[in-house]
Biopython code that builds the backbone (N, CA, C, O; Angstrom):
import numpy as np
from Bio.PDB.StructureBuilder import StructureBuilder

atoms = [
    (1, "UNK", "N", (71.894, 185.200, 95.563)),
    (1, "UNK", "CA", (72.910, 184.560, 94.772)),
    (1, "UNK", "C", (73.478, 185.546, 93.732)),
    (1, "UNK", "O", (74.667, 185.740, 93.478)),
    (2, "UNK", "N", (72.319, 186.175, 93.139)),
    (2, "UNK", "CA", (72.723, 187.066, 92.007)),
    (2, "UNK", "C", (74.479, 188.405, 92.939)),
    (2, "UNK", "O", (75.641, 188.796, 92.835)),
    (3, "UNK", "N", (73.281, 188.430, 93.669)),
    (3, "UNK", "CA", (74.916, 189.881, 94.371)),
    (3, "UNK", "C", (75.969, 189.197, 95.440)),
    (3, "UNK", "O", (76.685, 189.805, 96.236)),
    (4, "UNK", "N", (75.867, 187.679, 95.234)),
    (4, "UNK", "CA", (77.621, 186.844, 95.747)),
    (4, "UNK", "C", (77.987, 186.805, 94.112)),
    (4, "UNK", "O", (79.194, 187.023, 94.213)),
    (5, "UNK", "N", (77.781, 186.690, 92.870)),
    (5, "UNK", "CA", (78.112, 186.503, 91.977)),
    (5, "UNK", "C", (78.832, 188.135, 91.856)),
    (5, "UNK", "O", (80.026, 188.432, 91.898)),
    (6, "UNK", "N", (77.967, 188.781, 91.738)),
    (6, "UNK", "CA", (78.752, 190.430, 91.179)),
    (6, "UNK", "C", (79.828, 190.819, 92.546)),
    (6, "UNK", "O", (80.867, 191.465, 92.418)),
    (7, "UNK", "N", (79.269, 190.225, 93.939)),
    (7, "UNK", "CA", (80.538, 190.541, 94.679)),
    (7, "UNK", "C", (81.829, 190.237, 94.342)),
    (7, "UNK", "O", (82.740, 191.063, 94.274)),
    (8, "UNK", "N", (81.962, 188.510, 94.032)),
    (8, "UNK", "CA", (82.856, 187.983, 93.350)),
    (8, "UNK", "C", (83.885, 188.376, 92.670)),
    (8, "UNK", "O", (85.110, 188.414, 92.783)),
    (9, "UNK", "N", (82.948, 188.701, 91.822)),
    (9, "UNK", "CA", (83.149, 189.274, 90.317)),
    (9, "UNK", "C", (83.689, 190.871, 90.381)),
    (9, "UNK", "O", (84.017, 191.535, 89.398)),
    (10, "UNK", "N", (83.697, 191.202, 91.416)),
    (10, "UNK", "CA", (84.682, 192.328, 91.888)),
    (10, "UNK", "C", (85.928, 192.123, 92.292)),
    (10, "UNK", "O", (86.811, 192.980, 92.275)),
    (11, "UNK", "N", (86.052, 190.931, 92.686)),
    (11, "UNK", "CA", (87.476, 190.758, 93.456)),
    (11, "UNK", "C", (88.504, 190.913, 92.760)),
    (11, "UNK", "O", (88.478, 190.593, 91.571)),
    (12, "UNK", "N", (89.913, 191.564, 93.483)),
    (12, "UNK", "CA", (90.879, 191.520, 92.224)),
    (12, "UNK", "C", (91.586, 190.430, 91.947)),
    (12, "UNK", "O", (92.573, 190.417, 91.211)),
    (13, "UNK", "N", (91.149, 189.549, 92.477)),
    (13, "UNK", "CA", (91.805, 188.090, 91.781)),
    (13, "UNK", "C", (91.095, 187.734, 90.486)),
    (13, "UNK", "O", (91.632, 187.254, 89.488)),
    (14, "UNK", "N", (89.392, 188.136, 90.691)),
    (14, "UNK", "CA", (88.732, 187.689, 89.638)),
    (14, "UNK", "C", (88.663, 188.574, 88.726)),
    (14, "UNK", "O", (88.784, 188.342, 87.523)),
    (15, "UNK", "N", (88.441, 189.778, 89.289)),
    (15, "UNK", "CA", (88.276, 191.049, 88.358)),
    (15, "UNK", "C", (89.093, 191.323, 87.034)),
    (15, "UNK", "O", (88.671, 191.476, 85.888)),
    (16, "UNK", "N", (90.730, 191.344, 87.653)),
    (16, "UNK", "CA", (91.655, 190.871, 86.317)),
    (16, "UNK", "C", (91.180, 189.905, 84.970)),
    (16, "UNK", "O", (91.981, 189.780, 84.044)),
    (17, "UNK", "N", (89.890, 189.258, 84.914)),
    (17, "UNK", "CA", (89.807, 188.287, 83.683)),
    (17, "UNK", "C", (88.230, 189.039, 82.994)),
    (17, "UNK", "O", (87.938, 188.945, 81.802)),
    (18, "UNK", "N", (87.574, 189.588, 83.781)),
    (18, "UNK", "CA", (86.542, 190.082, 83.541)),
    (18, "UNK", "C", (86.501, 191.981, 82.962)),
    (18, "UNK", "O", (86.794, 193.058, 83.481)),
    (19, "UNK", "N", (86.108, 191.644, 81.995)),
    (19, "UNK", "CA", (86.176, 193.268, 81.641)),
    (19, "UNK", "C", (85.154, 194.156, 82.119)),
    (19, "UNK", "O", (84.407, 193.513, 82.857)),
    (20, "UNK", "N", (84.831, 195.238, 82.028)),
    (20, "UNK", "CA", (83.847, 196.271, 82.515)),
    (20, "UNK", "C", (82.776, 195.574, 81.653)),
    (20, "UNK", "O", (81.815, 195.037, 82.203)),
    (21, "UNK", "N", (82.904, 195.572, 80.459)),
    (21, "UNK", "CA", (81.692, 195.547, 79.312)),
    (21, "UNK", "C", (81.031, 193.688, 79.524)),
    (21, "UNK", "O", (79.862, 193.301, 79.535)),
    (22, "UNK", "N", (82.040, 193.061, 79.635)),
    (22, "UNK", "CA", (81.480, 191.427, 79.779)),
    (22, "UNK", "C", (80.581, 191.767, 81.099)),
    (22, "UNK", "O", (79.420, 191.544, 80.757)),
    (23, "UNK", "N", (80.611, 192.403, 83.051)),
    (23, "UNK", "CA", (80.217, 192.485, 83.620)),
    (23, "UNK", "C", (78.764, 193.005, 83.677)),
    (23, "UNK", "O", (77.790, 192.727, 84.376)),
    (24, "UNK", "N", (79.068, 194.118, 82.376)),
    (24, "UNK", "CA", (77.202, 194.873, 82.021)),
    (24, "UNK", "C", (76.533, 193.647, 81.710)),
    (24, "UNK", "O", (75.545, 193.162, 82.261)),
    (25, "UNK", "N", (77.254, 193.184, 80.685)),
    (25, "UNK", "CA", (76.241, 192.212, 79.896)),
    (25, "UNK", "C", (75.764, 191.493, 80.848)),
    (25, "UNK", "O", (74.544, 191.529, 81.006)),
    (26, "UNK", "N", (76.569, 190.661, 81.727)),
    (26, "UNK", "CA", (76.280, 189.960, 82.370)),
    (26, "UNK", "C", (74.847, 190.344, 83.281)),
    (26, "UNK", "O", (73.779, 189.732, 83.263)),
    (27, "UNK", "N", (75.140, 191.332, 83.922)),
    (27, "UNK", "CA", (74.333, 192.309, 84.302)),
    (27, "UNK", "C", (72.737, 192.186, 84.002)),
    (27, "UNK", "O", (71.723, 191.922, 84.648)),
    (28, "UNK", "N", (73.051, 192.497, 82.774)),
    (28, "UNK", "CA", (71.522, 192.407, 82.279)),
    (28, "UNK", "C", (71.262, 191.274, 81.637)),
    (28, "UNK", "O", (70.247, 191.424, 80.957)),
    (29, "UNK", "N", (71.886, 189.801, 81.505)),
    (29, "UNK", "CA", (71.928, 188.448, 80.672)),
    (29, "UNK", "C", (71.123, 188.058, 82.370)),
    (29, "UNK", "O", (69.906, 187.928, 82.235)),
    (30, "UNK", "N", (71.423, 187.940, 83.281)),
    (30, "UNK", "CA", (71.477, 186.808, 84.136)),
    (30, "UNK", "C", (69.614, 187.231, 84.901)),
    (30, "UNK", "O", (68.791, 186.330, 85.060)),
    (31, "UNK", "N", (69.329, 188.631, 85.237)),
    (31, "UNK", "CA", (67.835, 188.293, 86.212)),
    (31, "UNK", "C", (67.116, 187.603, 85.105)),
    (31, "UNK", "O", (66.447, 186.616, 85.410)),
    (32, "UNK", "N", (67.163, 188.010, 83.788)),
    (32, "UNK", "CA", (65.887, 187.164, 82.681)),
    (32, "UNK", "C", (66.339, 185.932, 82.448)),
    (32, "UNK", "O", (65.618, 185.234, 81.735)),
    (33, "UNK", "N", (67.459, 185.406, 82.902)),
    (33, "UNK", "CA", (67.366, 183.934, 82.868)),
    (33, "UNK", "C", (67.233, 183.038, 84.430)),
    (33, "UNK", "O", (67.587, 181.861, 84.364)),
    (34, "UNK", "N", (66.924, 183.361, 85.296)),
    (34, "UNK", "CA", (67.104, 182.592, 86.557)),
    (34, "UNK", "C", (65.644, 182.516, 87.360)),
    (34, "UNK", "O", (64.570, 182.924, 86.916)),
    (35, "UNK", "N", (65.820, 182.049, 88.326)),
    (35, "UNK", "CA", (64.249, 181.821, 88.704)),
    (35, "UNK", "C", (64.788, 181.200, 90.469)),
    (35, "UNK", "O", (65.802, 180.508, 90.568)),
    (36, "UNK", "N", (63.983, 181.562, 91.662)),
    (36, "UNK", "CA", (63.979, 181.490, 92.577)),
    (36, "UNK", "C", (63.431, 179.496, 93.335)),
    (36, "UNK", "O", (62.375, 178.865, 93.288)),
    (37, "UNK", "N", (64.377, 179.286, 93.740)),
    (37, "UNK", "CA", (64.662, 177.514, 93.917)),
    (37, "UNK", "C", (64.301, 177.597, 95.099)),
    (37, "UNK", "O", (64.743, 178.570, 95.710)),
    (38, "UNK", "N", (63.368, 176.616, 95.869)),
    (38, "UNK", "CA", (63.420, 176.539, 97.230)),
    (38, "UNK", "C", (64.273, 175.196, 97.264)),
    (38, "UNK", "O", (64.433, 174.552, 96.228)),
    (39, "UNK", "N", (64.847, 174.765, 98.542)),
    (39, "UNK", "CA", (65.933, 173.819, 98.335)),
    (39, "UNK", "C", (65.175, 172.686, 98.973)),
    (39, "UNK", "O", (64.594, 172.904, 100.036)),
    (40, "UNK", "N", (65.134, 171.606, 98.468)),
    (40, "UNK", "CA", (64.595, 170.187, 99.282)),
    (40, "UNK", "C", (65.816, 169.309, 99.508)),
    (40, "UNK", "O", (66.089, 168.872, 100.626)),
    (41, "UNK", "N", (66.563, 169.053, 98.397)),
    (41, "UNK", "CA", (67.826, 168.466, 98.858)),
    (41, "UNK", "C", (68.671, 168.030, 99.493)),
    (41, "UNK", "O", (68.847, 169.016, 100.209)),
    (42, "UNK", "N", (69.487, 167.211, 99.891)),
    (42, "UNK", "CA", (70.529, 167.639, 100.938)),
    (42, "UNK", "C", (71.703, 166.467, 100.088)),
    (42, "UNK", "O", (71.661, 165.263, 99.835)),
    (43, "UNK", "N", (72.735, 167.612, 99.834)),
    (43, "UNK", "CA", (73.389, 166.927, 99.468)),
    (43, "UNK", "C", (75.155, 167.348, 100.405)),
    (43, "UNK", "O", (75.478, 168.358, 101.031)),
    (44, "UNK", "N", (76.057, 165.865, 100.056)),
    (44, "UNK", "CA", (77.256, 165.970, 100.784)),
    (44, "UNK", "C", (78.351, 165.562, 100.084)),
    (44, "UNK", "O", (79.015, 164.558, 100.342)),
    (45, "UNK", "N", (78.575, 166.474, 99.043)),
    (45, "UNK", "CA", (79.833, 165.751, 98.007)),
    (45, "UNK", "C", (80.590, 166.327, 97.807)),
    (45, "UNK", "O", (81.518, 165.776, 97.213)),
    (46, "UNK", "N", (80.744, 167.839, 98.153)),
    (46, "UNK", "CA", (81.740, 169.052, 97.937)),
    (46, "UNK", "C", (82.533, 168.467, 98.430)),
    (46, "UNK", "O", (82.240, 167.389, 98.946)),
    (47, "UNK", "N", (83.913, 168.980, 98.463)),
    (47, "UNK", "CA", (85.021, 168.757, 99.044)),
    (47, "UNK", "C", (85.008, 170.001, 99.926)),
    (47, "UNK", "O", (85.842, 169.983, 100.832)),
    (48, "UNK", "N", (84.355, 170.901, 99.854)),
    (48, "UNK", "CA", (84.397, 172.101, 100.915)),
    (48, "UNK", "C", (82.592, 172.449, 101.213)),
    (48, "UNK", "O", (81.846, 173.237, 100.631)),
    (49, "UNK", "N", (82.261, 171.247, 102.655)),
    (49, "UNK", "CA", (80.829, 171.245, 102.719)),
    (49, "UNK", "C", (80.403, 172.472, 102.682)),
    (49, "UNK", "O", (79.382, 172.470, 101.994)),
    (50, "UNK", "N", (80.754, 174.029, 103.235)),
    (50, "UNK", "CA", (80.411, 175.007, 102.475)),
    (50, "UNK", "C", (79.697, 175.021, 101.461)),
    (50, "UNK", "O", (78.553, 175.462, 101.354)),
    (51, "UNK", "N", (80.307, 174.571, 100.738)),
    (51, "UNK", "CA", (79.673, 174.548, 99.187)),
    (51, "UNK", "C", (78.925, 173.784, 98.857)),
    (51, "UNK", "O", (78.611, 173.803, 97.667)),
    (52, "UNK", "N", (78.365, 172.867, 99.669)),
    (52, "UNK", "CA", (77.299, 172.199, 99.483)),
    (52, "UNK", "C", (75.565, 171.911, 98.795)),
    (52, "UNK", "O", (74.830, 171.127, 98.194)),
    (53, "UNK", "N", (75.721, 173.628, 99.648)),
    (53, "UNK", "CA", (74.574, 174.614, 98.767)),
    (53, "UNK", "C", (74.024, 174.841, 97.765)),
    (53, "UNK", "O", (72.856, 175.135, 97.508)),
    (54, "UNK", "N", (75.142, 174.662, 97.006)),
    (54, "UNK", "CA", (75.206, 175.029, 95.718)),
    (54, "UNK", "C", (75.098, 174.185, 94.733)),
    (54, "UNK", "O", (74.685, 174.463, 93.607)),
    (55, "UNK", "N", (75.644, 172.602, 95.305)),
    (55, "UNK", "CA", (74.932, 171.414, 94.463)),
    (55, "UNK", "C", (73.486, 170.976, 94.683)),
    (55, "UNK", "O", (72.815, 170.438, 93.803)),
    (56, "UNK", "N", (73.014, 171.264, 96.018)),
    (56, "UNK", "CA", (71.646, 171.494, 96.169)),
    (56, "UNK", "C", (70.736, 172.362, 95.353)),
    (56, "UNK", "O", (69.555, 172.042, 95.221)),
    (57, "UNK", "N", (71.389, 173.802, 94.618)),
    (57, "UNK", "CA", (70.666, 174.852, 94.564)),
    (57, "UNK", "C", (70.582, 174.213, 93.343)),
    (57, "UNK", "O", (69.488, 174.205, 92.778)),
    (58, "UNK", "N", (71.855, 173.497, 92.661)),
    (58, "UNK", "CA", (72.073, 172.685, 91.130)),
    (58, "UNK", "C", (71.045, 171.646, 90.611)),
    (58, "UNK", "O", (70.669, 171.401, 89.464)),
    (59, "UNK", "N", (70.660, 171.035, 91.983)),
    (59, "UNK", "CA", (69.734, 169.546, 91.905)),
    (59, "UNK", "C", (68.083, 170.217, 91.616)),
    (59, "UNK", "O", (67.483, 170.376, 90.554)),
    (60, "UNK", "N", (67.679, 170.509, 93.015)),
    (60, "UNK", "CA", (66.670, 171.119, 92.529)),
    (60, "UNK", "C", (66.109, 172.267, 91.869)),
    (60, "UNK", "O", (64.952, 172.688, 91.837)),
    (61, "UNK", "N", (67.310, 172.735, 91.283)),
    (61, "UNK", "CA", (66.741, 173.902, 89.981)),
    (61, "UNK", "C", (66.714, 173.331, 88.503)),
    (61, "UNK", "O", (66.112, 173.846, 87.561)),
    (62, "UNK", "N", (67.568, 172.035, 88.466)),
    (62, "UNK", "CA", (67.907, 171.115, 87.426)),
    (62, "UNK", "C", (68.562, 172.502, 86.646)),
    (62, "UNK", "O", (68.078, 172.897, 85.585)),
    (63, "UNK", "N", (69.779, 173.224, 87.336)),
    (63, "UNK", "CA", (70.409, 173.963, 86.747)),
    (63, "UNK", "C", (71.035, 173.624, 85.241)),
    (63, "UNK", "O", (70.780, 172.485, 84.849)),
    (64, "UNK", "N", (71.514, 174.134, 84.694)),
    (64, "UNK", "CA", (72.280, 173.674, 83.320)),
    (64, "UNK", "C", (73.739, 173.919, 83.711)),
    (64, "UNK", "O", (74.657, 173.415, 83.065)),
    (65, "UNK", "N", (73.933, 174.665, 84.729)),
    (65, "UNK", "CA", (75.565, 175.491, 84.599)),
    (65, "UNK", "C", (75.413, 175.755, 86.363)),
    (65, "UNK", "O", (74.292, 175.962, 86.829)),
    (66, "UNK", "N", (76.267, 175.733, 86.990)),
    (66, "UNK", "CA", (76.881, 176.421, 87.754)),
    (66, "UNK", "C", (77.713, 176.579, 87.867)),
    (66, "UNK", "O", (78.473, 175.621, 87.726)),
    (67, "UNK", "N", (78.460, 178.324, 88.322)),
    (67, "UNK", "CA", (79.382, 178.885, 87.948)),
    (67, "UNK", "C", (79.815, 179.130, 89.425)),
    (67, "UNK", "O", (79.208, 179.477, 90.437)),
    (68, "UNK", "N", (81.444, 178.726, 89.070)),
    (68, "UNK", "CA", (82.205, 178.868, 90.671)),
    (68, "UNK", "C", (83.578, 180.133, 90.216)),
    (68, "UNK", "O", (83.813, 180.519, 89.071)),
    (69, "UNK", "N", (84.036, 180.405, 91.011)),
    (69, "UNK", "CA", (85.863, 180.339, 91.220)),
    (69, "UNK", "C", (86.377, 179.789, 91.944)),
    (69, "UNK", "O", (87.359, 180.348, 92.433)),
    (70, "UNK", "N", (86.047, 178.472, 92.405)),
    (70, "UNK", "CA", (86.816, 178.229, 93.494)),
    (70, "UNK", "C", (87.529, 176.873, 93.013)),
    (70, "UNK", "O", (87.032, 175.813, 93.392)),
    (71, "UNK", "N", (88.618, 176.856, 92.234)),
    (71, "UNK", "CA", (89.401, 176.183, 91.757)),
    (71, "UNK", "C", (89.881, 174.639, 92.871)),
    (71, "UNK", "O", (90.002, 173.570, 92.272)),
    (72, "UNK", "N", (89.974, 174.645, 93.477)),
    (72, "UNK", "CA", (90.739, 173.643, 94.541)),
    (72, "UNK", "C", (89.138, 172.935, 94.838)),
    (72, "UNK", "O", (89.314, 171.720, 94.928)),
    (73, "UNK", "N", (87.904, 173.219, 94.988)),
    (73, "UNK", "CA", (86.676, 172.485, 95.130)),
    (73, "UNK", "C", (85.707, 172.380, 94.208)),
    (73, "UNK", "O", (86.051, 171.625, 93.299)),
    (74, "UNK", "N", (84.741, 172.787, 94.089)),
    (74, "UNK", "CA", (84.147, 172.068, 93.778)),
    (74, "UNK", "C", (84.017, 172.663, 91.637)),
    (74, "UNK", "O", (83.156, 172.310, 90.832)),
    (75, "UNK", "N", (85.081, 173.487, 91.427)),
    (75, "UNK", "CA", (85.308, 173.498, 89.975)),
    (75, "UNK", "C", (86.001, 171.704, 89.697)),
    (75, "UNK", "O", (86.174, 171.144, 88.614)),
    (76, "UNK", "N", (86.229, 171.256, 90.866)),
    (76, "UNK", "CA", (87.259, 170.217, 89.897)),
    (76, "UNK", "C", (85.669, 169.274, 90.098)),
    (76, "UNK", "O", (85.887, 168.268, 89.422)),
    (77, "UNK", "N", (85.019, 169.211, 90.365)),
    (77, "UNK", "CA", (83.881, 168.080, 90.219)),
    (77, "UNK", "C", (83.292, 168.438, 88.415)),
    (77, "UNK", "O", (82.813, 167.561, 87.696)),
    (78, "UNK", "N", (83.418, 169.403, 88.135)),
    (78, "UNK", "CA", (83.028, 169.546, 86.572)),
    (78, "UNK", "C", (81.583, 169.135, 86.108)),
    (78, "UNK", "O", (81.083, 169.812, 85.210)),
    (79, "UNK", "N", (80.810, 168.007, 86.677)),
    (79, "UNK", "CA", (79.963, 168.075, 86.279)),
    (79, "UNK", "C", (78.851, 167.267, 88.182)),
    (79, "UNK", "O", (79.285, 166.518, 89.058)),
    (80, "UNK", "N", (77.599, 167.853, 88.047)),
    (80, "UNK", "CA", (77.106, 167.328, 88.637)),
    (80, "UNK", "C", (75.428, 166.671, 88.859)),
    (80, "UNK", "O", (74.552, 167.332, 89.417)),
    (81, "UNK", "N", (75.243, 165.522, 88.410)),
    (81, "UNK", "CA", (74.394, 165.374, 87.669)),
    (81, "UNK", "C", (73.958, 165.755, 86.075)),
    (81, "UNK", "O", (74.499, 165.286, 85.074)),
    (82, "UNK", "N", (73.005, 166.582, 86.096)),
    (82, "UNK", "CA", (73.000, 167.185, 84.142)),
    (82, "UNK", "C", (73.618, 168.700, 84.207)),
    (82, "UNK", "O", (73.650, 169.497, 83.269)),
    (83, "UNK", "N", (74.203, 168.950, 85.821)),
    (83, "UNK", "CA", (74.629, 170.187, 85.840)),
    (83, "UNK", "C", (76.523, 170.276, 85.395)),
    (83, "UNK", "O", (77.305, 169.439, 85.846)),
    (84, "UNK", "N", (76.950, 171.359, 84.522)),
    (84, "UNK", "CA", (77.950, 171.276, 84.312)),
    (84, "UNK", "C", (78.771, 172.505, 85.428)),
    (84, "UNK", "O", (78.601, 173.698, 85.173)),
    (85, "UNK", "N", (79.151, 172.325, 85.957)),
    (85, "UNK", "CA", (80.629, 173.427, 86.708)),
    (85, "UNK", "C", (81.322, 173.702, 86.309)),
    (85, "UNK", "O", (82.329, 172.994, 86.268)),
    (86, "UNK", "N", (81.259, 175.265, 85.570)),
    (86, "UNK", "CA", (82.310, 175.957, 84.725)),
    (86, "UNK", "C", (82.825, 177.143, 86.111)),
    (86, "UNK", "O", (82.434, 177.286, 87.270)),
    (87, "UNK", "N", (83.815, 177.788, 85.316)),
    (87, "UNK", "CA", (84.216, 179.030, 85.725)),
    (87, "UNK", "C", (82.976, 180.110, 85.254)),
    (87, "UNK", "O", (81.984, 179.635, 84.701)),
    (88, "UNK", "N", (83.056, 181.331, 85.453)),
    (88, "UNK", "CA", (82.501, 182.745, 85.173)),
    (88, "UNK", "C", (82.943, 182.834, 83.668)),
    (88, "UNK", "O", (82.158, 183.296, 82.840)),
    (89, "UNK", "N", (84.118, 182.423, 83.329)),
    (89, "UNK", "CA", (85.241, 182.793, 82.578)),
    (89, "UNK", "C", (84.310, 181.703, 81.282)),
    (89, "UNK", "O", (83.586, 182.065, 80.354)),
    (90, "UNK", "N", (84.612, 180.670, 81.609)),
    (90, "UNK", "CA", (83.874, 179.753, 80.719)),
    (90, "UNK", "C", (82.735, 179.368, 80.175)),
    (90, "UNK", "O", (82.337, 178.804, 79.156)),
    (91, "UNK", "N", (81.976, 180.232, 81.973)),
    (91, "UNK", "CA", (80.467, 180.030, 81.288)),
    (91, "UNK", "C", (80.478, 181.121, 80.111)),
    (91, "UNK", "O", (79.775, 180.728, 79.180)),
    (92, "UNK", "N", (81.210, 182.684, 79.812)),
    (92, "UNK", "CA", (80.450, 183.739, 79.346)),
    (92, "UNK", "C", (81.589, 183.432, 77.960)),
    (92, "UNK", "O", (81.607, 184.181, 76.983)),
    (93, "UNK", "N", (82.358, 182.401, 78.069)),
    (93, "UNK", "CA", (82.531, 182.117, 76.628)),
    (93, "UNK", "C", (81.680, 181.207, 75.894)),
    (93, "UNK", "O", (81.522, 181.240, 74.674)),
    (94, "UNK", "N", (81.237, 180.543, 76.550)),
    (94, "UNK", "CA", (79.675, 179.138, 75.780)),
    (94, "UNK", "C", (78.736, 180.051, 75.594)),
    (94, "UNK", "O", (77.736, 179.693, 74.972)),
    (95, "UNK", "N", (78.787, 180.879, 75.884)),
    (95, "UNK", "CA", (77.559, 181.756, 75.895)),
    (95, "UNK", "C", (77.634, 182.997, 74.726)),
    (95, "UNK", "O", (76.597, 183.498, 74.291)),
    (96, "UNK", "N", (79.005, 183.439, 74.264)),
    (96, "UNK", "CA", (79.590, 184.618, 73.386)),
    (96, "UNK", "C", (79.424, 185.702, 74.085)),
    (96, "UNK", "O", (79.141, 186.705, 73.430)),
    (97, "UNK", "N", (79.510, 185.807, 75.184)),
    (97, "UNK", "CA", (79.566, 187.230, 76.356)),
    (97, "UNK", "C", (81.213, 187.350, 76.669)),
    (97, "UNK", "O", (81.743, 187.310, 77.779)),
    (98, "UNK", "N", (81.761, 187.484, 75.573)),
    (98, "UNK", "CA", (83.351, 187.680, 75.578)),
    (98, "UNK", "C", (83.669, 189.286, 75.318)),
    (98, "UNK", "O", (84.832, 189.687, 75.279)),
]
sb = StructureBuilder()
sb.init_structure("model")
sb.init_model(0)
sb.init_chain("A")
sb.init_seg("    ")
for serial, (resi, resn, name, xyz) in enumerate(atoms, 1):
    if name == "N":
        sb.init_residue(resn, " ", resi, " ")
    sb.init_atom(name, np.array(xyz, "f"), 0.0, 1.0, " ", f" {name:<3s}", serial, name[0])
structure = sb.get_structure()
């Protein structure tokens, strides 16, 4: 998960909002906060079952945040369960990684 996030986070659609220096931080903010989820779940609420995964990975990690770009899915669900769905952009402003 960690290197689809920094792939991402390369793209030049996304890259344009992200600076070099927010990406370090990030860098070194995110392995000391995360922890490895096995998935029991099964969930079917995305609008792009693709992404399904990821409300699973949300449920049973009892995530706080998951962070998308994918504007047209499952950013517009905003919250899921106690998990909130921000952008990259939004999470690293709640956070002061601006």
């Amino acid at each position: 998960m960690f290197e689809e996030i920094l792939d991402v986070a390369q793209r030049p659609r996304i890259k344009k909002y992200i600076s070099d220096d927010v990406l370090k931080r990030f860098k070194r903010t995110f392995p000391n906060t995360t922890e490895y989820i096995v998935l029991k779940s099964k969930v079917k609420i995305s609008p792009d079952p693709d992404e399904n995964y990821l409300l699973e990975l949300s449920k049973d990690g009892k995530a706080n945040f998951l962070i998308s770009s994918d504007k047209p899915h499952i950013l517009d669900l905003k919250k899921f369960g106690k998990t909130k769905i921000v952008s990259f952009h939004e999470f690293c402003q709640l956070h002061g990684i601006e």
